[in-house]
N, C-alpha and C positions, 0 to 999 in steps of 0.2 A: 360456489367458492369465490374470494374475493382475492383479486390481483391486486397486491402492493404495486409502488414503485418506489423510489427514494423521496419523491416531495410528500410520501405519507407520513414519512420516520422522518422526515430533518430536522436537525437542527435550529434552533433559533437564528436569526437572520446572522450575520457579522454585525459586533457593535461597534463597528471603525470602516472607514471605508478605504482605509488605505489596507494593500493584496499584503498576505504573510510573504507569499513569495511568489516574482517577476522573473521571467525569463523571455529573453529578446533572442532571437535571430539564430536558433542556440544550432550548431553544424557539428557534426564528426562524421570524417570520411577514412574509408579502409583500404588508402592507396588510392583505386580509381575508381572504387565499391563509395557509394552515399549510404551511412548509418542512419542517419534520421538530417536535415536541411533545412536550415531556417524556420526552427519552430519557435511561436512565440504563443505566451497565456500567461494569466495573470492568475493566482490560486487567492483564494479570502478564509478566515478565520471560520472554521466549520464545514467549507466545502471539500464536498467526495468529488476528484476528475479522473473520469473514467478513459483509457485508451486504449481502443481497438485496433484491429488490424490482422491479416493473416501472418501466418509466421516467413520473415523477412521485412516485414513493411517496417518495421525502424523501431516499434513501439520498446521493444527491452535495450534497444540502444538507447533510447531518450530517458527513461529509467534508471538505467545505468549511471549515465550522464548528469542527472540529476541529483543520485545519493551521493556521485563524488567516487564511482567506482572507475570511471573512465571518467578522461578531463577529455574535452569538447574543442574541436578545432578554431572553432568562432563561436562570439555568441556571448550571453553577460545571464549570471542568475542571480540573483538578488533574494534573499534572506532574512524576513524583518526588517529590509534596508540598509543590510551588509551584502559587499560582493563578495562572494561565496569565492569565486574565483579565483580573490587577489588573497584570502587567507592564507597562511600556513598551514603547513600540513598536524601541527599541535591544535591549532585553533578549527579548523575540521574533525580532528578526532574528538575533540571535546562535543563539539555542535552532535556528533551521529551517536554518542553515550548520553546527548541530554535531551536536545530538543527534535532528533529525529529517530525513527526506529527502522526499520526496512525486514518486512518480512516475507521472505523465499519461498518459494513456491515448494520445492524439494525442503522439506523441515530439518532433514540433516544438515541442509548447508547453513543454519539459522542456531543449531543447539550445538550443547558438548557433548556427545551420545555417550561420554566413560564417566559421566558427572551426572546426580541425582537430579529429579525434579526439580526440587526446592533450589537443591545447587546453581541449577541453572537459571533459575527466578533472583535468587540471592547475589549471584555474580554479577546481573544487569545494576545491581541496588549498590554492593560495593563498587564500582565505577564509578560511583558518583559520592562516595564518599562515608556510605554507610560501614558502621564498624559493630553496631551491637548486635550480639548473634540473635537472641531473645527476639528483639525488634525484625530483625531483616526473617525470620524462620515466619513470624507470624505475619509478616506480608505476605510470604511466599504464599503460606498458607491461604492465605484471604484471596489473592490472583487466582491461584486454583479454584478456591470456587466459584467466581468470577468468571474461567473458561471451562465450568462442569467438570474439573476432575477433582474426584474423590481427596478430601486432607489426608486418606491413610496411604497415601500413593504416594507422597511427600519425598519419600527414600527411594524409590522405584526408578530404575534408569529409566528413557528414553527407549529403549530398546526392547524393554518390557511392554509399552504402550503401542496402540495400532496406529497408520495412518494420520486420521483421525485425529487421535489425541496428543502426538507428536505436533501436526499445524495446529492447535489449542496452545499446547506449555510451548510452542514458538511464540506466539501470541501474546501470552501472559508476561514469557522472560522480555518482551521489546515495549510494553507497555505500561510493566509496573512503576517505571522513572517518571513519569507523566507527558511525553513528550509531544509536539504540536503540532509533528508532520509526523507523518506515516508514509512510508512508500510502502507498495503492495507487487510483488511479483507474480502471477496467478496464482492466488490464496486456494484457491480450490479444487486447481489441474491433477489428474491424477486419482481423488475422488473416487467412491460413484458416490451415484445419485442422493442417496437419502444423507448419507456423512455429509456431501455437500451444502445441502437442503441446511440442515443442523448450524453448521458452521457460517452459513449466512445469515440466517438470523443472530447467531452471538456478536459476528462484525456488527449488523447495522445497529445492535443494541449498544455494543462499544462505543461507535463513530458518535451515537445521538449521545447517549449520557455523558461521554468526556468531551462536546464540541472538539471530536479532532478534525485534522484538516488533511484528507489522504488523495494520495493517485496510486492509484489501480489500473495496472496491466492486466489484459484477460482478452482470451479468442472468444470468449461466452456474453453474449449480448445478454443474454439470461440474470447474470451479474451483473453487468453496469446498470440495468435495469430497475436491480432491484436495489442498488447501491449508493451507486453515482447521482448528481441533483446535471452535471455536466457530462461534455462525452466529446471526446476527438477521436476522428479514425483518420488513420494514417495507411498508407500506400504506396508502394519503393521509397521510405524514407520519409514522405512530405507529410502535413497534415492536411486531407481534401474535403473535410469536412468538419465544423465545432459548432454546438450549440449545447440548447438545450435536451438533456438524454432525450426524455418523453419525444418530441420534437424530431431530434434528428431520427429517431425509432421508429415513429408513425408517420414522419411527413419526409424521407429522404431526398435532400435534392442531387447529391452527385450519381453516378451512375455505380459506383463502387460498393456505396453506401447500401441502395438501393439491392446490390450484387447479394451484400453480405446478407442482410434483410430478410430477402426472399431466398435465401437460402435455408435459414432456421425458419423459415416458415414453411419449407416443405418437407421438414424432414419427419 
């Protein structure tokens, strides 16, 4: 059997070399608690960045921080070459309806569970402006099969669906706008094994055919592996380690890194 990684599936290069989105120095502190401290990276047009960490090291505060769920003590993000920072809070909700999506790890916190499939595919669509029922039903449609769920499932709440197929129509409903960033909050936590397996191959087939440009939060080396072309691990907050995924994976230089490493490999 043949082990993928992310530089099997990537993307075409970026045809710009200026980053979609900059972030300097980026701090939030909880009192006298460090959330994440002076992180900085640059994202490009197509790249998956992957960040690890055990739970505490800062990686969903810097997530956080970065969709615009929590505003960051110091620090500057930068957006296409907009500061994200100095917007409005109108001109933020438009940017997370258009050019970003952020999908939750818990599916419910992502869907309307008292609203249809299709509902909730179509509601992403009207946000941005779509009004013909015809048109917005027959995206919806088309997204589903896009994330393997059946078009007769169309009317079927959320609730009706397993696991599974709940982080799928989460999927669908934050993708069907077209959008250029993706945040990832462990897409696949929660799982088992083989739904996982599943649902990773439909991401890396998403990520390559719409050149999106995602970070991905995940405990699972397993995933940024097979995802990410990048990778930062983080550690009470800091990031101790960035490179290349492959790289940081096989050739660990920090001791942390090295911690995490050899831990999935003895299990």
């Amino acid at each position: 059997m043949t082990l993928h990684t992310a530089s099997d599936f990537a993307a075409p290069g970026p045809a710009t070399d200026q980053p979609l989105l900059q972030v300097q120095g980026l701090t939030r502190r909880y009192g006298a608690r460090i959330g994440c401290a002076d992180v900085s990276f640059d994202l490009y047009p197509g790249e998956v960045l992957g960040i690890v960490g055990e739970s505490g090291s800062g990686k969903s505060t810097l997530l956080s921080c970065l969709a615009g769920h929590q505003r960051p003590d110091l620090g500057r993000i930068a957006y296409d070459g907009r500061d994200v920072l100095a917007m409005s809070e109108t001109e933020r909700r438009r940017l997370s309806r258009t050019d970003w999506a952020y999908v939750h790890q818990n599916p419910r916190d992502g869907l309307r569970m008292g609203v249809s499939a299709g509902g909730n595919v179509g509601e992403r669509l009207m946000a941005v402006g779509a009004r013909h029922y015809g048109e917005i039903r027959g995206k919806a449609t088309d997204w589903l099969g896009r994330v393997e769920i059946a078009a007769d499932r169309i009317d079927d709440r959320p609730s009706a669906f397993s696991g599974g197929m709940q982080q799928r129509l989460q999927i669908a409903r934050n993708l069907v706008t077209g959008p250029r960033l993706v945040f990832m909050d462990e897409p696949t936590g929660g799982l088992d094994v083989s739904v996982q397996a599943r649902l990773l191959d439909l991401l890396r087939g998403l990520v390559r055919d719409l050149g999106l440009s995602v970070i991905i939060v995940t405990h699972d080396l397993a995933v940024v592996r097979l995802l990410a072309h990048r990778l930062m691990v983080m550690k009470s907050g800091r990031v101790v380690e960035h490179g290349l995924t492959d790289q940081v994976l096989d050739d660990p230089q920090h001791a942390y890194t090295q911690l995490l490493v050899s831990s999935v490999l003895q299990v």
